[in-house]
TIVO-2410 file (N, C-alpha, C; in nm, 3 decimals):
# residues 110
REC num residu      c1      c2      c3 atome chaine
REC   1      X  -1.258   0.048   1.610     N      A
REC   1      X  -1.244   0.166   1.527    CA      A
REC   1      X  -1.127   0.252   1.574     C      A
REC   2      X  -1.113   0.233   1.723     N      A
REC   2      X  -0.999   0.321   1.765    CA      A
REC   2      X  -0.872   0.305   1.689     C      A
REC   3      X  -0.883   0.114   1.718     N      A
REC   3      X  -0.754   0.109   1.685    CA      A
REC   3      X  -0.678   0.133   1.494     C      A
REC   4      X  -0.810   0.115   1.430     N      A
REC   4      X  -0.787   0.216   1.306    CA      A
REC   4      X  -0.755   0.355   1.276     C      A
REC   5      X  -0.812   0.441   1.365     N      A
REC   5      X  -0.787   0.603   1.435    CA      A
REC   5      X  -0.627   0.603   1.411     C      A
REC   6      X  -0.589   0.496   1.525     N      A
REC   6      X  -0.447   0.512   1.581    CA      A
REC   6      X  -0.356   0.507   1.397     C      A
REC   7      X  -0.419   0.355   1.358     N      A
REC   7      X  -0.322   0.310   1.257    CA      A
REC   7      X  -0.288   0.452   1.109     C      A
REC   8      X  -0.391   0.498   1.128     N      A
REC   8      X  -0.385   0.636   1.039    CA      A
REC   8      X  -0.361   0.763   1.057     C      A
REC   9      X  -0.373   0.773   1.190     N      A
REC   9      X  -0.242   0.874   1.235    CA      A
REC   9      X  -0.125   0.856   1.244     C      A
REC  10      X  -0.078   0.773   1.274     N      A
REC  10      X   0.076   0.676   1.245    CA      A
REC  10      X   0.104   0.714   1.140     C      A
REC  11      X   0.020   0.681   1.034     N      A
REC  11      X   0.044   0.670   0.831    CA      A
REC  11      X   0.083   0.791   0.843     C      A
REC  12      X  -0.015   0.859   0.852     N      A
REC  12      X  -0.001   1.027   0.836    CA      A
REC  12      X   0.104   1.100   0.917     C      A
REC  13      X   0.109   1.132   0.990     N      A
REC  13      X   0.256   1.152   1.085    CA      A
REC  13      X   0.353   1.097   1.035     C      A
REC  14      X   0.370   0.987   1.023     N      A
REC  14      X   0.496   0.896   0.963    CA      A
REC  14      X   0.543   0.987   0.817     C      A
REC  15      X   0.433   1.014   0.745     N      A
REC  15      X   0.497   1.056   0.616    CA      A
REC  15      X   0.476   1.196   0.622     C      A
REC  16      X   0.421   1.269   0.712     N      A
REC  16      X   0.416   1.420   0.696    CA      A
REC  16      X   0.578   1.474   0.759     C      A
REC  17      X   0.645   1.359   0.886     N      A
REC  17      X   0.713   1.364   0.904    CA      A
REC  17      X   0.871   1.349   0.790     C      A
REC  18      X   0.902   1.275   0.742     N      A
REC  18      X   0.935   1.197   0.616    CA      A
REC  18      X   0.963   1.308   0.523     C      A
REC  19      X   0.826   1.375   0.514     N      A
REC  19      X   0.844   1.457   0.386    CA      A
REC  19      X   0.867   1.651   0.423     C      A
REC  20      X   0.914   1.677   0.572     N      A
REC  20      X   0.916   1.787   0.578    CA      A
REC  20      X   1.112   1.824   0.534     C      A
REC  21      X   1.105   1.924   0.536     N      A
REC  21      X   1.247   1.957   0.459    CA      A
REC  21      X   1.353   1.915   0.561     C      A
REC  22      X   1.354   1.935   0.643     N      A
REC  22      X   1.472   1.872   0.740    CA      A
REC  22      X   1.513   1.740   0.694     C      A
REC  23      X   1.387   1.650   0.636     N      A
REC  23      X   1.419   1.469   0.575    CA      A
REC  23      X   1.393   1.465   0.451     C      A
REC  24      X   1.435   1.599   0.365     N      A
REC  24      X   1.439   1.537   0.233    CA      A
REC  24      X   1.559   1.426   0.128     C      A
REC  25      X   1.653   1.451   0.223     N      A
REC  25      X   1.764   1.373   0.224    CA      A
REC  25      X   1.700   1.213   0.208     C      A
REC  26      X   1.650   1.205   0.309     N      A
REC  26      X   1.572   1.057   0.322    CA      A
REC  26      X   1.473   0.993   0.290     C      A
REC  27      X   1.434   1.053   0.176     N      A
REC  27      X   1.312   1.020   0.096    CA      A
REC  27      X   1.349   1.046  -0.041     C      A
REC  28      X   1.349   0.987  -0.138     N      A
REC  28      X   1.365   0.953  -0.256    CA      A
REC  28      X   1.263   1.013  -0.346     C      A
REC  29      X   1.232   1.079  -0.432     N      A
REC  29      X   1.133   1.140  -0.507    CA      A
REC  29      X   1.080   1.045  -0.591     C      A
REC  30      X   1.164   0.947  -0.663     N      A
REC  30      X   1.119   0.853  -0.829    CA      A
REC  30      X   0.986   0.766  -0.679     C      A
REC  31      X   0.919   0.725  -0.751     N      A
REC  31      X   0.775   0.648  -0.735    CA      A
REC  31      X   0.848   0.529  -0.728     C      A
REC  32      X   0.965   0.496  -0.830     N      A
REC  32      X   1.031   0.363  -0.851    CA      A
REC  32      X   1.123   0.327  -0.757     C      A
REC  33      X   1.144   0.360  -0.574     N      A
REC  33      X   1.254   0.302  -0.553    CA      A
REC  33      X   1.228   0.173  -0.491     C      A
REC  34      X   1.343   0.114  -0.437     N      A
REC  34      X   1.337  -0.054  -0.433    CA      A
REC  34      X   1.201  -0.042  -0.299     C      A
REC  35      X   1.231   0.024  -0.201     N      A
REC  35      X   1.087   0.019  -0.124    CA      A
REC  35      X   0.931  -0.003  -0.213     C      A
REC  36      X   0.924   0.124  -0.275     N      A
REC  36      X   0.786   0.133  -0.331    CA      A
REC  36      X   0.750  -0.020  -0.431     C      A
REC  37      X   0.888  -0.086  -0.528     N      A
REC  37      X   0.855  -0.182  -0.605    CA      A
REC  37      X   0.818  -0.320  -0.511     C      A
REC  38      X   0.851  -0.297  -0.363     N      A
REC  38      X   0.856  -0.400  -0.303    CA      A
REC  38      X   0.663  -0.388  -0.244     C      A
REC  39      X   0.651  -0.255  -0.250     N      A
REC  39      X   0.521  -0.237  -0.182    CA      A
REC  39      X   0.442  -0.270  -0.331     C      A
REC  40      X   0.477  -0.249  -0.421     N      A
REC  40      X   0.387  -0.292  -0.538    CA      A
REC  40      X   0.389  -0.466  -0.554     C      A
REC  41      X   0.468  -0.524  -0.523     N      A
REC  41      X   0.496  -0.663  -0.508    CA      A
REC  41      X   0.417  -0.734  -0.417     C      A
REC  42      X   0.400  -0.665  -0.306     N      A
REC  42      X   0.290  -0.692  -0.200    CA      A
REC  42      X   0.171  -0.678  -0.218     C      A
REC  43      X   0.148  -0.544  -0.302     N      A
REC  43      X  -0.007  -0.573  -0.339    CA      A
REC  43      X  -0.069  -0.705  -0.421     C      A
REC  44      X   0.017  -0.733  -0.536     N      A
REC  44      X   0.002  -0.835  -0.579    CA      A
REC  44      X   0.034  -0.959  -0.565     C      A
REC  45      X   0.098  -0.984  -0.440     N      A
REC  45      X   0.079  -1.089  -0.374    CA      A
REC  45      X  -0.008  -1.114  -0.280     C      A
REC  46      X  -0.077  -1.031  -0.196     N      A
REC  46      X  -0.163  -1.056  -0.099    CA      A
REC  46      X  -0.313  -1.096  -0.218     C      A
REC  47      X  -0.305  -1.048  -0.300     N      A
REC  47      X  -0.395  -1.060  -0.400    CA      A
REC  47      X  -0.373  -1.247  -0.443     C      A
REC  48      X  -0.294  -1.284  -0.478     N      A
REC  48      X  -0.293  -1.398  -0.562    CA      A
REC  48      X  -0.283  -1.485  -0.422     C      A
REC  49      X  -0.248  -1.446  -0.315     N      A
REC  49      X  -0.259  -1.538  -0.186    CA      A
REC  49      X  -0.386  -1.546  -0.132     C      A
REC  50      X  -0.487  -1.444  -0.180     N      A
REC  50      X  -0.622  -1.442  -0.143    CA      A
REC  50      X  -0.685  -1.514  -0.217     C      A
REC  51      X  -0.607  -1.590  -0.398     N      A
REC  51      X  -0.670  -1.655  -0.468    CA      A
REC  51      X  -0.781  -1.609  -0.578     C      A
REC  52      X  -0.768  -1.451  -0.579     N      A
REC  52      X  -0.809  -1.391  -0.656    CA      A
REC  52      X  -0.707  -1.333  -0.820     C      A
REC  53      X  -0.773  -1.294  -0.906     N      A
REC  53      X  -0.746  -1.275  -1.043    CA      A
REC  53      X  -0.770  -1.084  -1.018     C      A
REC  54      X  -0.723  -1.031  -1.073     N      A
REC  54      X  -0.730  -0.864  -1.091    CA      A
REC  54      X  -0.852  -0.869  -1.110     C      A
REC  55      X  -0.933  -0.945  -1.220     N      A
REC  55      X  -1.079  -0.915  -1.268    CA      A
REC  55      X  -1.189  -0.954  -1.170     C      A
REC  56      X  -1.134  -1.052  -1.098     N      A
REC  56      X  -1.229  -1.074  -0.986    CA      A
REC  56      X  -1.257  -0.937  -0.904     C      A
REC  57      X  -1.074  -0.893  -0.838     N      A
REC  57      X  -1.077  -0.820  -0.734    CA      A
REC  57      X  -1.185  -0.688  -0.802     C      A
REC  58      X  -1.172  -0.667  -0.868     N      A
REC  58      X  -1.195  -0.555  -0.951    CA      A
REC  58      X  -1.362  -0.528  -0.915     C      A
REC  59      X  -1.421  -0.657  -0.925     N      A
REC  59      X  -1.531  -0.698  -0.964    CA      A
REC  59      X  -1.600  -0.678  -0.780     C      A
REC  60      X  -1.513  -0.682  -0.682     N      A
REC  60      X  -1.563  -0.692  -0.570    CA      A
REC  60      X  -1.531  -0.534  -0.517     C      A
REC  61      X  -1.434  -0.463  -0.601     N      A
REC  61      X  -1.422  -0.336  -0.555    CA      A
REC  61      X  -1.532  -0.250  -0.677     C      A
REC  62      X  -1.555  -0.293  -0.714     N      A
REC  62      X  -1.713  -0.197  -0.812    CA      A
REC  62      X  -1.569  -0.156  -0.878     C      A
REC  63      X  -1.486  -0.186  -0.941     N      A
REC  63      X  -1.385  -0.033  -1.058    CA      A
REC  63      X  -1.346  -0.147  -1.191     C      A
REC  64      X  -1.286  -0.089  -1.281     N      A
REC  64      X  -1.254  -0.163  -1.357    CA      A
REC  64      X  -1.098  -0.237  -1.337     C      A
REC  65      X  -1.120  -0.332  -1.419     N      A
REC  65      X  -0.985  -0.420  -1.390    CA      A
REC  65      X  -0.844  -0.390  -1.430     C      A
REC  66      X  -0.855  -0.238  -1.492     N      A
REC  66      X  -0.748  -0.139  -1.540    CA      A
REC  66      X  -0.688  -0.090  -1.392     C      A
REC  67      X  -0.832  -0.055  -1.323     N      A
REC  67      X  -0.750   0.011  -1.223    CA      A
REC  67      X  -0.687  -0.114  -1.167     C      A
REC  68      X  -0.683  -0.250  -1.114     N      A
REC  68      X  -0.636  -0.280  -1.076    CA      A
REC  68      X  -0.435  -0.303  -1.096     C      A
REC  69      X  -0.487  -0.329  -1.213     N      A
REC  69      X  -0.320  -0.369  -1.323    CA      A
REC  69      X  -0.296  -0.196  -1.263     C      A
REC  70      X  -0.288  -0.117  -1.276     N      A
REC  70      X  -0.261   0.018  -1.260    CA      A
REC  70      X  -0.217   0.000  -1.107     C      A
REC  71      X  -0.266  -0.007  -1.045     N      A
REC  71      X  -0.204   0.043  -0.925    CA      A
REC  71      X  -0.062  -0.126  -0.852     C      A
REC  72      X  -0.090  -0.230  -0.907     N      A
REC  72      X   0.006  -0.309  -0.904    CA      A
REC  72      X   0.086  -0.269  -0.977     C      A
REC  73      X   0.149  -0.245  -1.115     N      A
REC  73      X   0.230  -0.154  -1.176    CA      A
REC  73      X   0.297  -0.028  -1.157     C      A
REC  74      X   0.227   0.039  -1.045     N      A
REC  74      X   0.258   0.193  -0.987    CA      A
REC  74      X   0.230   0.294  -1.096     C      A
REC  75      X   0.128   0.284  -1.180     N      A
REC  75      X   0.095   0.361  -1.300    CA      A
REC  75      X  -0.045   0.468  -1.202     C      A
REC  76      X  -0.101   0.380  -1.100     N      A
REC  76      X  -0.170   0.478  -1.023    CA      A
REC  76      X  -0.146   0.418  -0.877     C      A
REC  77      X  -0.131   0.599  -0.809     N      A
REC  77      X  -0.141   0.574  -0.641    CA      A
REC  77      X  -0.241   0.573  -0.593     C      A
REC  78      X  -0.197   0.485  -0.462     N      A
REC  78      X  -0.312   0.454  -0.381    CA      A
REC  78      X  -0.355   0.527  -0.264     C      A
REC  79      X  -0.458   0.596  -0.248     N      A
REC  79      X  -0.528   0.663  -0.109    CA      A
REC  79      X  -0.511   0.542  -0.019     C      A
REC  80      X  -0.483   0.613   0.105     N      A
REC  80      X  -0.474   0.527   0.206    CA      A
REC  80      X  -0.600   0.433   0.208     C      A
REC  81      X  -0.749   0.541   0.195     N      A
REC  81      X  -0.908   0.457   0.212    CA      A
REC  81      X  -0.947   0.361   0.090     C      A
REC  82      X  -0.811   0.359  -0.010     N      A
REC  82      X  -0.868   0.258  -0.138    CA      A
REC  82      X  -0.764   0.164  -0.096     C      A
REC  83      X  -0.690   0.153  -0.038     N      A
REC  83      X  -0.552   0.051   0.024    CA      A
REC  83      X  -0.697  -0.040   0.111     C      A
REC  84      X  -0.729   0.050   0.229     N      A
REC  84      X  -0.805  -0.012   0.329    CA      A
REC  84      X  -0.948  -0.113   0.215     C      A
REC  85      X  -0.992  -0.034   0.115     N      A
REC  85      X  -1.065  -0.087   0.019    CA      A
REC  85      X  -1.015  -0.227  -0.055     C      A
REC  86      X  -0.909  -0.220  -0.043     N      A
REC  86      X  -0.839  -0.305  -0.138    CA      A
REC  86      X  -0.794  -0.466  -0.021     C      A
REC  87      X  -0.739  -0.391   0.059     N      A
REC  87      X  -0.725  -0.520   0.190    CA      A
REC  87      X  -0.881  -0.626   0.221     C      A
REC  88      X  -0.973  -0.516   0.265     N      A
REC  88      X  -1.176  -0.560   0.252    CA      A
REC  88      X  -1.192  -0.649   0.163     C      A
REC  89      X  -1.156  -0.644   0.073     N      A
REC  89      X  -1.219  -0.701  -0.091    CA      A
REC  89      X  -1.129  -0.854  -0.049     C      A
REC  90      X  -0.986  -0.861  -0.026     N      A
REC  90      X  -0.946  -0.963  -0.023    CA      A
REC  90      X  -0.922  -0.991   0.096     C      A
REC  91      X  -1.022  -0.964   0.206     N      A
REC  91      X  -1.034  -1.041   0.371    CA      A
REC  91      X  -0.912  -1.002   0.430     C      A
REC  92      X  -0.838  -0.937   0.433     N      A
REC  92      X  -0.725  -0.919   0.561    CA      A
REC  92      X  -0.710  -0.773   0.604     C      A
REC  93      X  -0.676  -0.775   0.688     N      A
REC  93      X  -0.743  -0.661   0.781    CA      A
REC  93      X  -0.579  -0.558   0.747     C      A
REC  94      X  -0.636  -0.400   0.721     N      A
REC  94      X  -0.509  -0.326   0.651    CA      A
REC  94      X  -0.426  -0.317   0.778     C      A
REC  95      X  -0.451  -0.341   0.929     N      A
REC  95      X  -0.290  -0.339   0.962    CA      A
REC  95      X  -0.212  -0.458   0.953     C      A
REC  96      X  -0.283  -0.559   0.916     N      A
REC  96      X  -0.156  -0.709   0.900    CA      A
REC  96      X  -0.096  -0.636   0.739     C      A
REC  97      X  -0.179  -0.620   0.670     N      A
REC  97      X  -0.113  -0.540   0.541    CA      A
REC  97      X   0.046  -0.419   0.583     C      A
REC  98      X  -0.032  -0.327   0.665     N      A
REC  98      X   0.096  -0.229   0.690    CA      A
REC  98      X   0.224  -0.312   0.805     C      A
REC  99      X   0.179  -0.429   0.847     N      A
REC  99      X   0.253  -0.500   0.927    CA      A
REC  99      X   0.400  -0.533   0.821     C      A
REC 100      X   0.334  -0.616   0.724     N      A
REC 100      X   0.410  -0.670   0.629    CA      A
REC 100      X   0.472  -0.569   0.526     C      A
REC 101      X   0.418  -0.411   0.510     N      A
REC 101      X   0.520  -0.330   0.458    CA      A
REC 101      X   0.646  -0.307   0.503     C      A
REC 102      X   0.559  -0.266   0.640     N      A
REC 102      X   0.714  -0.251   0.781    CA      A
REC 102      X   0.807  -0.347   0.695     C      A
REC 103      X   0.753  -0.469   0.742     N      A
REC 103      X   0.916  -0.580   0.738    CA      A
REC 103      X   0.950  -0.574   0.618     C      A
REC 104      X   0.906  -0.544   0.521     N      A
REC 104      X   0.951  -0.529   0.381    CA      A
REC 104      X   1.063  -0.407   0.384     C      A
REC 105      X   1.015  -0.267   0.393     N      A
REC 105      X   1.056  -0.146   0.372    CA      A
REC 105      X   1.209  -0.116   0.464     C      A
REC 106      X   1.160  -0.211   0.592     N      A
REC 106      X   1.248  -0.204   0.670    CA      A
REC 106      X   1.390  -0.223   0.661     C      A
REC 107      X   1.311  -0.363   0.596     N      A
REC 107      X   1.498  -0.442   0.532    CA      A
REC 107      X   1.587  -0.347   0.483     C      A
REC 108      X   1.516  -0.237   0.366     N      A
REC 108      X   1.587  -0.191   0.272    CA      A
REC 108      X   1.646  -0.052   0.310     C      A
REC 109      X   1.619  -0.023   0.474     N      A
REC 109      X   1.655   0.139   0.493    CA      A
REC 109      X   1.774   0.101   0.561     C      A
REC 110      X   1.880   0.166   0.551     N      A
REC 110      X   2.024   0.232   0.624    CA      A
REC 110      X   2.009   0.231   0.793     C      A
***
């Protein structure tokens, strides 16, 4: 449990940091930049690598299968505790998830 403690103070720090005015320079406002489409790309791949269908996942997170298409699309954001919800449903544990944002997000920063 600790080491979940840790992984969500990280999240949180990381972006409270990020988003105070000294780094607005370095954060992008549109929902759409190449980071975030890459993090929407990931959701729906860890999904179809788990071998699941939206309607399945849907079906194991109790919501409808709207929300799912919705938040792969970026039409809705994700709480950190429905991310961690969303990793549960398809067996992999949310820091190999935030592992693989890193190397994603990473590529694409200056």
């Amino acid at each position: 449990m600790s080491r979940l403690f840790t992984l969500l103070t990280l999240y949180y720090l990381t972006f409270r940091y990020l988003s105070s005015e000294q780094h607005t320079l370095a954060v992008q406002k549109s929902i759409y930049t190449p980071q975030q489409r890459q993090f929407l790309a990931l959701l729906r791949q860890v999904r179809v690598e788990a071998g699941l269908t939206q309607t399945e996942l849907s079906e194991r997170l109790e919501v409808p299968q709207s929300r799912i298409s919705d938040y792969e699309r970026g039409n809705r954001r994700m709480y950190l505790l429905e991310l961690y919800q969303y990793c549960r449903a398809l067996g992999i544990p949310l820091t190999d998830f935030v592992r693989r944002v890193e190397e994603i997000v990473s590529q694409g920063l200056p």
